[in-house]
N, C-alpha and C positions, 0 to 999 in steps of 0.2 A: 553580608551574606547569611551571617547568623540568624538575623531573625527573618530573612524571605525563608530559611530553612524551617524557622519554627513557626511560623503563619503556613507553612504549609500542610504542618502536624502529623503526628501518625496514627498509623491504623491500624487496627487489630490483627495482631502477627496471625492466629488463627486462621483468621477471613482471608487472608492475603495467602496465607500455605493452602487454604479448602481451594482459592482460583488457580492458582501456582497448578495443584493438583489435578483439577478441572481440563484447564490448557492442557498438560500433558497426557491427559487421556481423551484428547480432543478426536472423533471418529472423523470428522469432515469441516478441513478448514479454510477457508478464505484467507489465500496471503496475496496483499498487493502490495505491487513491487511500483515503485515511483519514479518520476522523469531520473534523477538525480542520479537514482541506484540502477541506472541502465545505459546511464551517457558520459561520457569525458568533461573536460571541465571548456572544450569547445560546441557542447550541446552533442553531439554528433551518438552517435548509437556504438557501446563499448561492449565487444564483442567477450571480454574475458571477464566484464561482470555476471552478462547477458549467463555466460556458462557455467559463473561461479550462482548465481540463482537456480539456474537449472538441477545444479546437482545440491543445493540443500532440498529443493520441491523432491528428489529422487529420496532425498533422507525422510523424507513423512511416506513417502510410496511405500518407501521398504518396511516400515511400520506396519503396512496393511491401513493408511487411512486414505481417502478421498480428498482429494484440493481442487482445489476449484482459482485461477490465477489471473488475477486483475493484473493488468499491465498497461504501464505506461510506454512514451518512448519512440512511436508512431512519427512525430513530429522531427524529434533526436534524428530518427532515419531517413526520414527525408531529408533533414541539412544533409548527414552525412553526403547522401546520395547527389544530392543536384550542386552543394557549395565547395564542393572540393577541387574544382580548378577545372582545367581540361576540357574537351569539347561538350562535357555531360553538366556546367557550374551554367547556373541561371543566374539572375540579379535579383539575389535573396541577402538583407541584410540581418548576417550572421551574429555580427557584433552586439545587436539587441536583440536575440534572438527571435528577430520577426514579428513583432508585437500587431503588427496588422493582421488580423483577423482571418479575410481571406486569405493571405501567404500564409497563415499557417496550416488553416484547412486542406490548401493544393498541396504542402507539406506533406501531410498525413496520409494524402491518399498515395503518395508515391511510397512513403516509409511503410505503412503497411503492412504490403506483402513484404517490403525489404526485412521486416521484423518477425513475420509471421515463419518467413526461409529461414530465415536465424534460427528460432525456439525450434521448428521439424526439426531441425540438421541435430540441433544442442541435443533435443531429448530424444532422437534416434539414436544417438552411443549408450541408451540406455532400453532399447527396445521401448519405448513407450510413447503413445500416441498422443495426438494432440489434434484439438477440435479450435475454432477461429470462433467468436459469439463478436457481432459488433452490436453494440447497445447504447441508447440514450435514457436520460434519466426520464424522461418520457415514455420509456416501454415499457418502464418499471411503477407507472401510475395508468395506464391504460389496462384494465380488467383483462381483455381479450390477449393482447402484447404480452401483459403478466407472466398468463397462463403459458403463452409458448415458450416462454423464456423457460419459466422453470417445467417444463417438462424436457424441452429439449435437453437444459443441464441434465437433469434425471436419469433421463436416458444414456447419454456420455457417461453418466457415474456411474451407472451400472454397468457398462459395456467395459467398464475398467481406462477411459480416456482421460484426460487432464483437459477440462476448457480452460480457453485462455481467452478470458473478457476485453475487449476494449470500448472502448469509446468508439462511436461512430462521427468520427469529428467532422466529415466532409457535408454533414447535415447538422449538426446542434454546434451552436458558436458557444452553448453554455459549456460544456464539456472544455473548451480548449481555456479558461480562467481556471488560476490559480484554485487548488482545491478542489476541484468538483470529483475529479476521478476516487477521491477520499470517500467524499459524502457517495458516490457511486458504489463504491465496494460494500461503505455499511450496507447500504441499502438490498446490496447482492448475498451478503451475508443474514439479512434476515430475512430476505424473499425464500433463499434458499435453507431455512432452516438450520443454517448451520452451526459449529460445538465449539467454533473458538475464529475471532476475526486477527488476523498480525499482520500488521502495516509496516513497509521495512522503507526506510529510509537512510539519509547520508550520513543523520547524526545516532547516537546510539541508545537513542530514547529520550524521556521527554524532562529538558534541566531546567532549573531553577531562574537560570540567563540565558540567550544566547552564548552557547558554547564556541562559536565560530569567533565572537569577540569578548567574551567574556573569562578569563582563565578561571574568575573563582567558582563559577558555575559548574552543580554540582546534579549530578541525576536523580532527579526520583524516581524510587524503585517501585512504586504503588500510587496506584489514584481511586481513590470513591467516597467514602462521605468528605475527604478533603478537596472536591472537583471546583467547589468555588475559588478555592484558593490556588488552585492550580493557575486556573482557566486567566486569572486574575494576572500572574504572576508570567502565564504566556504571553499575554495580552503588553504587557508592558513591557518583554525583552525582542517584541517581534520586530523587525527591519524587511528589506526587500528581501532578503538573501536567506532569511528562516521562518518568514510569513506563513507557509505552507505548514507549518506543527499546527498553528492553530486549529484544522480542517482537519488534521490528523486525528487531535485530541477532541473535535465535536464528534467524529465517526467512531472512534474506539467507545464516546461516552452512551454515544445513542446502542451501540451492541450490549456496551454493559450492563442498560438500565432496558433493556433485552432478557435479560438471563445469561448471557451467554460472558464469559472472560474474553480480554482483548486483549493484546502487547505491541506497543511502538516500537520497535527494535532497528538496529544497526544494518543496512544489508553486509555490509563489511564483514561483521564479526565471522570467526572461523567456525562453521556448523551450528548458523545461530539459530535455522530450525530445529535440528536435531536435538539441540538445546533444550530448546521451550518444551519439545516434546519427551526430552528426559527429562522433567521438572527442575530444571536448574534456574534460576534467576536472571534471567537476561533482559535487557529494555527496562521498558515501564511494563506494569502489567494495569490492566483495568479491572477493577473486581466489579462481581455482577452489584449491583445495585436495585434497591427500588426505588430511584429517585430521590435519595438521601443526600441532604448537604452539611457542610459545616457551618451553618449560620445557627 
């Protein structure tokens, strides 16, 4: 472990406090929240994480900044919804959670609204509203599609609402493969201009191993001209069960080399937005880059 720790090098404590600092004075950020950090370990849609996200999005409100919130978990709601037994359970195989395409698609369209009642209900104990955008990565290369998206957003920010992005899965089968809602957020984060992207997942930023089986795996606190070495060192602890860092760590890279800081973070941790936005050290952080490597 010593030397994946030292192949992966470090960076200039400077550059890494200037993003640290960036992040935290971030006006308008993109956090996307992931299947993982919104479902039970039955897939199913977990109502007391759903509300424990809700109230860190309320800890950037109350800063006076703008968010903008990709979400997953659509799919989660639908098992929840149709596999739970009783006269409402279809013949949905739960165990893999569905890996047929169409089942998941008819999924999604049922969990949907089931998720969208969630987040109203969650961020109504905070008086704050919330808007529904379904999106494919398709509308974010269409010129015309573009242009509604981000005005529509525009509009919601300035009227003081929270969008809440999903996926439009009942038409794009790309969106429902591992990653894509990642590469989606980046994408939403630079359509929309925004001061800082945070990808919250199950693990608590981006380690050296798979942390799920690896004990000696250890987190790095910063990623950018060391990206090769990162990306390298993902690359070789990924399995079925932590695949998804990968797409985390090409979307955080693509914002960074953006302009803009990114953080992989924990949804778990206790006020781990409020965190990043008191410049405390939490996740990985991504510094801006101009496409600098360690080679």
């Amino acid at each position: 472990m010593t030397s994946e720790r030292a192949a992966v090098g470090a960076l200039d404590p400077d550059a890494v406090d200037r993003a640290r600092t960036a992040a935290a004075e971030a006006d308008r950020v993109v956090v996307k929240a992931g299947t993982n950090s919104l479902t039970d370990e039955d897939s199913r849609l977990d109502r007391v994480k759903l509300d424990k996200l809700v109230a860190d999005v309320m800890d950037l409100r109350r800063r006076g900044k703008e968010v903008v919130l990709v979400s997953s978990g659509a799919v989660g709601a639908g098992i929840g919804r149709l596999g739970n037994g009783g006269s409402a359970a279809v013949d949905v195989d739960i165990e893999r959670g569905s890996d047929v395409i169409d089942e998941r698609q008819a999924l999604s369209t049922v969990g949907q609204s089931l998720l969208m009642r969630h987040y109203t209900q969650s961020f109504d104990r905070y008086e704050q509203p919330v808007a529904q955008i379904l999106v494919t990565g398709a509308d974010l290369d269409a010129p015309e599609r573009f242009d509604n998206f981000t005005s529509t957003v525009e509009t919601l920010l300035e009227w003081g609402v929270v969008p809440v992005i999903n996926e439009n899965d009942a038409v794009a089968t790309d969106e429902l493969r591992i990653g894509d809602n990642d590469m989606l957020s980046a994408s939403a984060a630079l359509a929309l201009d925004v001061d800082l992207l945070v990808t919250l997942t199950d693990v608590d930023g981006v380690y050296t191993g798979n942390p799920k089986r690896d004990s000696d795996a250890t987190l790095i606190e910063a990623v950018g001209a060391n990206y090769d070495a990162v990306r390298e060192l993902v690359g070789d602890s990924t399995t079925s069960d932590f695949g998804g860092i990968q797409t985390k760590v090409e979307g955080a890279r693509d914002a960074a080399e953006s302009g803009m800081p990114a953080v992989i973070a924990g949804s778990a941790t206790r006020d781990v937005l409020d965190r990043i936005a008191a410049g405390k050290p939490t996740g990985t952080l991504f510094v801006p880059t101009a496409g600098e490597t360690n080679e």
